[in-house]
PAKEDREN-273451 format. One record per residue (C-alpha): residue number from 1; residue in one letter; x, y, z. Coordinates in nm, 4 decimals, padded with zeros to 6 digits. Example, Ala and Ser with C-alpha at 12.3 -4.5 7.8 and 13.67 -1.06 7.14 Angstrom:
<pts>
   nr  rest      east     north        up
    1     A   01.2300  -00.4500   00.7800
    2     S   01.3670  -00.1060   00.7140
</pts>
This chain:
<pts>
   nr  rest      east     north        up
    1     X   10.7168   15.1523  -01.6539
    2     X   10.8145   14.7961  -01.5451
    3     X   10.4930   14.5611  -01.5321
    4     X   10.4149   14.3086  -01.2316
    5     X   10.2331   14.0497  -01.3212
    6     X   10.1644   13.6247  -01.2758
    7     X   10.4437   13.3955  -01.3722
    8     X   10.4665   13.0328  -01.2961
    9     X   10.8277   12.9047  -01.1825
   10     X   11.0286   12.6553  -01.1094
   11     X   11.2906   12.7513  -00.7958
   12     X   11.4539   12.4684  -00.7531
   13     X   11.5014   12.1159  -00.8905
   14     X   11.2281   11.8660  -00.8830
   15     X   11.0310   12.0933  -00.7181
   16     X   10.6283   12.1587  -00.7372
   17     X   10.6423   12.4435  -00.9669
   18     X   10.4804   12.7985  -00.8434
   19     X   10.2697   13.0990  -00.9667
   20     X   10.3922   13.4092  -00.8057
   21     X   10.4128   13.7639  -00.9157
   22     X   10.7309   13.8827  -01.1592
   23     X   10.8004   14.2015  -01.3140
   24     X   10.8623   14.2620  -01.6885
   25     X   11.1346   14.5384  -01.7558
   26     X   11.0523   14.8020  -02.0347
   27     X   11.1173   14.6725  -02.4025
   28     X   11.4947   14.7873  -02.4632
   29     X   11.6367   14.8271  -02.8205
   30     X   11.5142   14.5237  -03.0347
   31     X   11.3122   14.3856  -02.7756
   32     X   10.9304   14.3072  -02.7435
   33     X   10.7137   14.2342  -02.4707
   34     X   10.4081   14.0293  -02.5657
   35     X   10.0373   13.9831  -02.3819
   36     X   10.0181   13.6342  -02.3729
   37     X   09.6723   13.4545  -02.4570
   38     X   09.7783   13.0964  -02.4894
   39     X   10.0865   12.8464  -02.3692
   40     X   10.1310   12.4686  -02.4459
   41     X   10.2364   12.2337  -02.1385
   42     X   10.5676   12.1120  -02.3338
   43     X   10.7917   11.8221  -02.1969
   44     X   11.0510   12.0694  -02.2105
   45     X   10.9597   12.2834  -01.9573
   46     X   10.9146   11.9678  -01.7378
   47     X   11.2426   11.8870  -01.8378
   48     X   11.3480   12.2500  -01.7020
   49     X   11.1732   12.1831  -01.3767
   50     X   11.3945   11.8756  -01.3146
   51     X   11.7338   11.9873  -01.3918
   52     X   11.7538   11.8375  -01.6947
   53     X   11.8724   12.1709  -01.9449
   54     X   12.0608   12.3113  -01.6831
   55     X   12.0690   12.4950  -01.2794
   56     X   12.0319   12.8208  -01.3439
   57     X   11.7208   12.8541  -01.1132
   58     X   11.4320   12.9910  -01.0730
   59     X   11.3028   12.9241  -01.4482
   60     X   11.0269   13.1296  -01.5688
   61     X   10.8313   12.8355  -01.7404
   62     X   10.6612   12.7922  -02.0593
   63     X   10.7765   12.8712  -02.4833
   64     X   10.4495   12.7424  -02.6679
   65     X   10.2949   13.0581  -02.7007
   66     X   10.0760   13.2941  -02.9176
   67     X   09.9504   13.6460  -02.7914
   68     X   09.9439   14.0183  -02.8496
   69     X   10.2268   14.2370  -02.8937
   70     X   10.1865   14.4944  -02.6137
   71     X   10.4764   14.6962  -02.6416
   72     X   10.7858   14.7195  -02.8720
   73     X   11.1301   14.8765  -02.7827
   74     X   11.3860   15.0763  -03.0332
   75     X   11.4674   15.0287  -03.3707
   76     X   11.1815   14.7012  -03.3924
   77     X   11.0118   14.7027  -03.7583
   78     X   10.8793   14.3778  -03.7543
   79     X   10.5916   14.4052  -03.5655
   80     X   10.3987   14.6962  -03.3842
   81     X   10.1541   14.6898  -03.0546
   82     X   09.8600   14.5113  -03.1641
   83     X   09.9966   14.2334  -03.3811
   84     X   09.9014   13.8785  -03.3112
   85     X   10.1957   13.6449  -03.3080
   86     X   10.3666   13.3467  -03.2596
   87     X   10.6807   13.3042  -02.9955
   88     X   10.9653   13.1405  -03.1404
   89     X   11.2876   13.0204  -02.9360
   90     X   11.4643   13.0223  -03.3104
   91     X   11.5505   13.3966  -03.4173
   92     X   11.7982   13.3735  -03.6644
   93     X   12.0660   13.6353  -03.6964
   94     X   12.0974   13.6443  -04.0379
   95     X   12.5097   13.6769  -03.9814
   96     X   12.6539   13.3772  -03.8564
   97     X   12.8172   13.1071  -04.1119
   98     X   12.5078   12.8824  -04.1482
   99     X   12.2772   13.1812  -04.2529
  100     X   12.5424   13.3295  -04.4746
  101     X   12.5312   12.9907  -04.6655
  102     X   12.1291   13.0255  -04.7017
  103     X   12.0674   12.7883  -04.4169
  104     X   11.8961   12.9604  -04.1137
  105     X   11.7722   12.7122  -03.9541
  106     X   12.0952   12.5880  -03.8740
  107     X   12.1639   12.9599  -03.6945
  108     X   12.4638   12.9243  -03.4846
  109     X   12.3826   13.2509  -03.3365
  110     X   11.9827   13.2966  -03.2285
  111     X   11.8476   13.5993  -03.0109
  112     X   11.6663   13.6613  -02.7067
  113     X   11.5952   13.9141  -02.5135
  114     X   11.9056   14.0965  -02.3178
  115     X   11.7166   14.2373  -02.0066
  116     X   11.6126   14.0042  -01.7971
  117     X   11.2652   13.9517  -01.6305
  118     X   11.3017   13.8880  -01.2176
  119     X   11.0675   13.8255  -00.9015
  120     X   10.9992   14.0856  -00.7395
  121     X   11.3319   14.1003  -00.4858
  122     X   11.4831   14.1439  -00.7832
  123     X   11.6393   13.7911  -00.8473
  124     X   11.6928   13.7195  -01.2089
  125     X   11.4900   13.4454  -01.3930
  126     X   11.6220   13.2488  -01.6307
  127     X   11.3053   13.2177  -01.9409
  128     X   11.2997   12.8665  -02.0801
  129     X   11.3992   12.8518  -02.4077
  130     X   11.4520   13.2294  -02.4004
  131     X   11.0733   13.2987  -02.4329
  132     X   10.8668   13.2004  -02.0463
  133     X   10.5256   13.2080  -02.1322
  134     X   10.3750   13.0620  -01.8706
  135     X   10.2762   13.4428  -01.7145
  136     X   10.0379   13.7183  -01.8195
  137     X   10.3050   13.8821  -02.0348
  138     X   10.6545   13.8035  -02.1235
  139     X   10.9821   13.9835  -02.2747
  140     X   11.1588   13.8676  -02.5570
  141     X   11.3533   13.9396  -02.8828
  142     X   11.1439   14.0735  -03.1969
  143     X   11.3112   13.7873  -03.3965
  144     X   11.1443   13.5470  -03.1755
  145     X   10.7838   13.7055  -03.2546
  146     X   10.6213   13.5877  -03.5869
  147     X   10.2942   13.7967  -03.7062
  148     X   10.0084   13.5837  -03.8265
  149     X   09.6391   13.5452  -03.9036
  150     X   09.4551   13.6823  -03.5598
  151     X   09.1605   13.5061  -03.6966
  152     X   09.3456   13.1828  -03.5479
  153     X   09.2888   13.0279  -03.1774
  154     X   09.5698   13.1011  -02.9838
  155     X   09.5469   12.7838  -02.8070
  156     X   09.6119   12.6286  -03.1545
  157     X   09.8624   12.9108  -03.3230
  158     X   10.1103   12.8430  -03.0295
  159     X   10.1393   12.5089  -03.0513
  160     X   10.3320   12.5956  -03.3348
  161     X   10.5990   12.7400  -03.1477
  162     X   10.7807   12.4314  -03.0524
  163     X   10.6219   12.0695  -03.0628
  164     X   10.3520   12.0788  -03.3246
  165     X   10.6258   12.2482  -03.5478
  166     X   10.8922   11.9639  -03.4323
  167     X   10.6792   11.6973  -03.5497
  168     X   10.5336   11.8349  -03.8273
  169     X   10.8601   11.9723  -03.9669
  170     X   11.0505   11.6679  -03.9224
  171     X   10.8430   11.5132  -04.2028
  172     X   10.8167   11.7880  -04.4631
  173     X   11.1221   11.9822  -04.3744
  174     X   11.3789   11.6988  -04.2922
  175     X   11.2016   11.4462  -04.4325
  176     X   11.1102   11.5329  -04.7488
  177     X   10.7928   11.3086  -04.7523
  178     X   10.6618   11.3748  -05.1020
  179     X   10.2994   11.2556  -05.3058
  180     X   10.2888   10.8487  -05.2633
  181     X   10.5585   10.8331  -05.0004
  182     X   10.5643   10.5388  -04.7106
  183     X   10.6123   10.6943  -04.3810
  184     X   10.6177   10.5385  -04.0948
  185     X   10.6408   10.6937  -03.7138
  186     X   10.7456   10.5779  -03.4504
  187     X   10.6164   10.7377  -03.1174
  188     X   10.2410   10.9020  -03.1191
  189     X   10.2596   11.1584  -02.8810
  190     X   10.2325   11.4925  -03.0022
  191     X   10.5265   11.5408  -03.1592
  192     X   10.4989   11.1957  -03.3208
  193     X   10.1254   11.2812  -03.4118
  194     X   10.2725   11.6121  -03.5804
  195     X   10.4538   11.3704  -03.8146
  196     X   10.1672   11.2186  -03.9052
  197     X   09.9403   11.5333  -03.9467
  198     X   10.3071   11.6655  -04.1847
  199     X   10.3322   11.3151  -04.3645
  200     X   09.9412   11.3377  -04.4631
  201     X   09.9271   11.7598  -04.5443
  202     X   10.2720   11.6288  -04.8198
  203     X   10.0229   11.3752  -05.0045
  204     X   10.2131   11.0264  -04.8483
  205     X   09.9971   10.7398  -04.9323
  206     X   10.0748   10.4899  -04.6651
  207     X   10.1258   10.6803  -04.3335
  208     X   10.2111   10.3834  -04.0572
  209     X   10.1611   10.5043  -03.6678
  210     X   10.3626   10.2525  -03.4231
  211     X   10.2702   10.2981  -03.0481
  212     X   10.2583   10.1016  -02.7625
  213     X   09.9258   10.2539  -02.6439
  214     X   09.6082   10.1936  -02.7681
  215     X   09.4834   10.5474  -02.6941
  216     X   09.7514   10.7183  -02.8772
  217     X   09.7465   10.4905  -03.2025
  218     X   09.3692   10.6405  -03.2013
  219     X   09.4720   10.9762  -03.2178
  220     X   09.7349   10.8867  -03.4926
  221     X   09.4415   10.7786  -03.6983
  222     X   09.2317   11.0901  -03.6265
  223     X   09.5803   11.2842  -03.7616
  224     X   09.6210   11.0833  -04.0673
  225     X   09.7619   10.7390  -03.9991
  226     X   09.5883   10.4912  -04.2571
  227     X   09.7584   10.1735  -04.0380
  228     X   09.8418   10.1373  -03.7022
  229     X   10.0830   09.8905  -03.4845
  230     X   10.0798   09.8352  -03.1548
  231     X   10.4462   09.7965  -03.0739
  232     X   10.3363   09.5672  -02.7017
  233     X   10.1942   09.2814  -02.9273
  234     X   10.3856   09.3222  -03.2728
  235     X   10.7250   09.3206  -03.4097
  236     X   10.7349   09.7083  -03.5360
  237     X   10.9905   09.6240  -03.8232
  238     X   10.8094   09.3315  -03.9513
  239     X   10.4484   09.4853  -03.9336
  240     X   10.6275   09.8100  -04.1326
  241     X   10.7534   09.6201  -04.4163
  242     X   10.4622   09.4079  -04.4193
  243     X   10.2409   09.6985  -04.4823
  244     X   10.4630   09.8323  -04.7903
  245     X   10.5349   09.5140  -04.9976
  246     X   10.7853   09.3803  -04.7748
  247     X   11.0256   09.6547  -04.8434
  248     X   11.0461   09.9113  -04.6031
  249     X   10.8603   10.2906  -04.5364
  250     X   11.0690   10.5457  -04.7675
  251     X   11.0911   10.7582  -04.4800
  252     X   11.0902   10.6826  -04.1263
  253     X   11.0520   10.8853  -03.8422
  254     X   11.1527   10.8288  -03.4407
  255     X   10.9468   11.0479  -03.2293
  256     X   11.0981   10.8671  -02.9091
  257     X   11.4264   10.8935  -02.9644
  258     X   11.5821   10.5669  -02.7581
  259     X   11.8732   10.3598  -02.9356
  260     X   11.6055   10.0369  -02.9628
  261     X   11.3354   10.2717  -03.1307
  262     X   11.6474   10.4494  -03.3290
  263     X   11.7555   10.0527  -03.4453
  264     X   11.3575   09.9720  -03.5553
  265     X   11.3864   10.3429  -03.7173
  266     X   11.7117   10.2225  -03.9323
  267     X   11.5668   09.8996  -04.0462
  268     X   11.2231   09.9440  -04.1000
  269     X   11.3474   10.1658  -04.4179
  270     X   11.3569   10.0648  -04.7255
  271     X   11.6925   10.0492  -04.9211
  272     X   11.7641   10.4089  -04.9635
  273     X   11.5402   10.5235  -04.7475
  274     X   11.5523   10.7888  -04.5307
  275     X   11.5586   10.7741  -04.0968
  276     X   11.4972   11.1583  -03.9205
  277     X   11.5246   11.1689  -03.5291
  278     X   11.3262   11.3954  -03.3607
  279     X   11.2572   11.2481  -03.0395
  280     X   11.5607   11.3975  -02.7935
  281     X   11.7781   11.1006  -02.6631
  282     X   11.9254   11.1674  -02.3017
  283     X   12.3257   11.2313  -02.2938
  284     X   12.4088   10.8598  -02.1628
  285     X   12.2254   10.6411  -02.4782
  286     X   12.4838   10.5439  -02.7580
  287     X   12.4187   10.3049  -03.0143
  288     X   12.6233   09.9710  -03.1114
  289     X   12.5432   09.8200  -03.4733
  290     X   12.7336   09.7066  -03.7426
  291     X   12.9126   09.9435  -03.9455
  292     X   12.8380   09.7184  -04.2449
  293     X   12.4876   09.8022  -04.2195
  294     X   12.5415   10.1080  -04.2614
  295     X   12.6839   10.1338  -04.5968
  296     X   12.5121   09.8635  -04.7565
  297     X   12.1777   10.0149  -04.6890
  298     X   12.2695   10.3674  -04.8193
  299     X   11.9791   10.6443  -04.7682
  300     X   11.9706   10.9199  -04.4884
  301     X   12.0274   10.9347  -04.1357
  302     X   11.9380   11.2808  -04.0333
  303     X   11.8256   11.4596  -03.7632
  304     X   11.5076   11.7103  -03.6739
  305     X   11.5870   12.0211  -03.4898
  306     X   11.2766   12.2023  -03.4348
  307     X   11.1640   12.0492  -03.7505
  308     X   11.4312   12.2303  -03.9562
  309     X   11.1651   12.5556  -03.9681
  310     X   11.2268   12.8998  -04.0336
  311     X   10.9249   13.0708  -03.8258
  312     X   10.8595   13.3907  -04.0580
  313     X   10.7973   13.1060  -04.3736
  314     X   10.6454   12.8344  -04.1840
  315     X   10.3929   12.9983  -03.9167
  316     X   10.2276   13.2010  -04.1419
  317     X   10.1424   12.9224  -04.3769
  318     X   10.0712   12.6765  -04.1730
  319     X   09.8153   12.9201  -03.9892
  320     X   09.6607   12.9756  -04.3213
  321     X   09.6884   12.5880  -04.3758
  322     X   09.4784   12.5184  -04.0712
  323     X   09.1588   12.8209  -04.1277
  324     X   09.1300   12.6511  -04.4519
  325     X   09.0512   12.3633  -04.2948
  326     X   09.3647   12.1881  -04.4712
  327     X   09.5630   12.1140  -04.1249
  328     X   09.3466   11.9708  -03.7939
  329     X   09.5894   12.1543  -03.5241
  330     X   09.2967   12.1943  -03.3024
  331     X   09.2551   11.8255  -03.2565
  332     X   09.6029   11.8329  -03.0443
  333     X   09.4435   12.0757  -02.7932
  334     X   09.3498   11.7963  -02.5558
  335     X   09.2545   12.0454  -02.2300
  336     X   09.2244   12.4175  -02.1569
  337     X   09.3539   12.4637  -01.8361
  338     X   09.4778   12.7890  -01.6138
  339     X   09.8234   12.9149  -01.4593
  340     X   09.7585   12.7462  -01.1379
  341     X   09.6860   12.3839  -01.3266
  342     X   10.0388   12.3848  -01.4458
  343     X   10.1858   12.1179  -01.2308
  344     X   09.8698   11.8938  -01.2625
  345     X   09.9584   11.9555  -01.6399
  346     X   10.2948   11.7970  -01.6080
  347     X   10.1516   11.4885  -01.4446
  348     X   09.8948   11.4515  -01.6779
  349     X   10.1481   11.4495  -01.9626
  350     X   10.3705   11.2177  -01.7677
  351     X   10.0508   10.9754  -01.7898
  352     X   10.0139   10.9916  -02.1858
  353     X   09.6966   11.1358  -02.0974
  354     X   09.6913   11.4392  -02.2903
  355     X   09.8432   11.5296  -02.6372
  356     X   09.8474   11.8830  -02.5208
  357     X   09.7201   12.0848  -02.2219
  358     X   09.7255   12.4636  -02.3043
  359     X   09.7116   12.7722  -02.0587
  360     X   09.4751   12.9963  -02.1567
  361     X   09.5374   13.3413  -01.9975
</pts>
């Protein structure tokens, strides 16, 4: 039988956001519907909220999840009621031309769910990022659920499912930060502190953390960063290649993802080096530079797409990474908050206060 239960959502743009009761359908054929226990406050699902993905209002908030699979519908294998997992807004279909070439995380082609969960009139809800976690339970692909270690916090495990993984991926997956590297990020937020926490778990000896906030260059530290520089007071390029012989960081990352931060990105590499973007620029930024610079300084210009992860390799290691005691993901949980705190939540992020608020349900 179809479920009714709490759901926080957006109806219309700019609008306070709401927690109202919705109703999950049955689990259809290769579809999973998942008790949740745990849901980051992303700036995506701000982002949502204001318009900014697209109008297809009301938006059942919220993708940052862990929980419990309650119930599985036909033909799923992968996981069975019980199962403690991991949402994922990447399931790969194993068919299109990028995973027939052995590259899945470039899937042209990913799943969700094909039911849809409504309010209870009946009007359809549009799931950010295919998942909407911000409710009691939530419907979704089986792809998009990735089993791992239940001896894990959910408030930490979900983080993995979008901004933790971002960050963290964009330095050992598109990155390639190897033992002795010189990394340098710019942006400390969360996703920018993921770097950091990436660059450090891949052995980089100089790990450079460029903020304008005093607060957040802290927290870099606390995740790794052996130097910091405070972008307000400091040129960010010169302080970089001052603190690796006057040469540049082999790899450097832009959390922010503005043309000016882009620009200190490209030349606060050294020759050969190698520039990811992982902060998401807004569709009016373009860049103007000269071409020249470009091919005289040869390296990598690449960019970070949910950290270039494949969930079913990553999760599960990076869970076991983190009960060893090898990978600090609870120091991002800044706050434990409830359904109804949601909109404070956004505020609060807004106001660098937080690296993460999570929903504990």
């Amino acid at each position: 039988m179809p479920q009714q239960v709490r759901g926080v959502i957006a109806r219309s743009q700019q609008a306070p956001v709401e927690l109202t009761d919705i109703v999950i359908p049955d689990p259809g054929p290769g579809e999973v519907v998942v008790d949740i226990a745990a849901c980051g406050v992303c700036h995506t699902d701000l982002t949502y909220r204001e318009g900014g993905i697209n109008d297809e209002f009301p938006f059942l908030l919220g993708h940052e999840a862990a929980g419990t699979v309650d119930s599985v519908g036909e033909g799923v294998e992968s996981v069975r009621p019980g199962d403690f997992v991991i949402l994922n807004w990447r399931a790969v279909c194993g068919r299109c031309r990028a995973c027939r070439r052995g590259r899945p995380q470039y899937c042209f082609d990913t799943f969700n769910a094909s039911q849809k969960m409504t309010l209870t009139d009946g009007t359809e809800l549009t799931p950010a990022l295919g998942i909407g976690a911000f409710a009691d339970k939530t419907l979704v692909h089986a792809g998009q659920c990735t089993k791992v270690d239940p001896a894990a916090d959910p408030a930490v495990a979900g983080l993995l499912g979008c901004g933790v993984m971002a960050g963290l991926g964009a330095a050992v997956n598109t990155g390639a930060v190897g033992r002795g590297d010189s990394v340098a990020v710019i942006g400390c937020g969360g996703v920018g502190d993921a770097a950091i926490a990436g660059a450090r778990l891949a052995g980089a000896g100089t790990i450079i953390a460029v903020d304008r906030d005093t607060r957040k260059l802290d927290w870099a530290r606390e995740l790794g960063a052996t130097h910091t520089v405070n972008a307000s007071d400091s040129d960010a390029v010169a302080a970089i290649a001052e603190l690796t012989g006057g040469f540049g960081a082999d790899v450097v990352i832009d959390a922010v993802g503005r043309p000016e931060t882009w620009k200190q990105a490209f030349y606060a590499r050294d020759l050969a080096g190698t520039v990811v973007l992982v902060g998401v620029p807004t569709p009016d930024m373009r860049l103007e530079m000269p071409l020249l610079d470009f091919f005289s300084r040869g390296g990598a210009l690449k960019s970070s797409w949910y950290g270039d992860c494949l969930p079913e390799r990553d999760f599960p290691m990076l869970i076991d990474l983190y009960l060893q005691g090898r990978l600090p993901l609870e120091k991002f949980v800044t706050e434990r908050i409830t359904l109804d705190d949601v909109e404070k939540a956004f505020h609060t992020m807004h106001s660098g206060e937080v690296l993460r608020s999570v929903v504990i349900l």
